[in-house]
N, C-alpha and C positions, 0 to 999 in steps of 0.2 A: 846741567844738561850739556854743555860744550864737552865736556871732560866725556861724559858717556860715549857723547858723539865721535870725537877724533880718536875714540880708542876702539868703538862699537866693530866689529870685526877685523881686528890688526892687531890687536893685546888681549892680553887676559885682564880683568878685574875681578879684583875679591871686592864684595861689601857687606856688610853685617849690620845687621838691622835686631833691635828687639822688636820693635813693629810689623803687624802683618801682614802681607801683601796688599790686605784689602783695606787696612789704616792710610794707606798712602797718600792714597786718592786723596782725602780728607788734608793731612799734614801739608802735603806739597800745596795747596791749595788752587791749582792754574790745571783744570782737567786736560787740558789740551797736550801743557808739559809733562805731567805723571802719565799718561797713556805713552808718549814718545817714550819715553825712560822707561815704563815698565814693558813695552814693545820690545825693546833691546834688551833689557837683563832678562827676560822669562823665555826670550826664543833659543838660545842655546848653552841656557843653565846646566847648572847641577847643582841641586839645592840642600841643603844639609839645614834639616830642625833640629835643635837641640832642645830633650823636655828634659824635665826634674826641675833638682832645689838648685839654688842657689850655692856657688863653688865659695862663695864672699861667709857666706852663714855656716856650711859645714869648716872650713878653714877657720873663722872665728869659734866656733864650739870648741873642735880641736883644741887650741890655744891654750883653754882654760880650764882642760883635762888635766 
């Protein structure tokens, strides 16, 4: 949360997540601190989903063509 904090409108931050916005809640477990944090990364996002398979499974297939 600090890091969020001292960078929350002064820097950019990239962060990648396989989890869903709304897993969060749950993992971080402190409702208080996941609302602050997710307050600051979802107000002036730009969000990028990535769907499909897995780059790990098609690259290993390959391999063994």
């Amino acid at each position: 949360m600090e890091i969020i904090e001292d960078r929350h409108g002064k820097k950019s931050t990239t962060i990648t997540s396989q989890l869903a916005i709304e897993a969060w809640h749950e993992i971080i477990g402190e409702q208080t601190t996941a609302d602050a944090m997710l307050d600051r990364f979802l107000h002036t996002v730009h969000r990028s989903n990535i769907k499909g398979e897995s780059m790990r499974n098609e690259l290993k297939t390959k391999q063994y063509i």
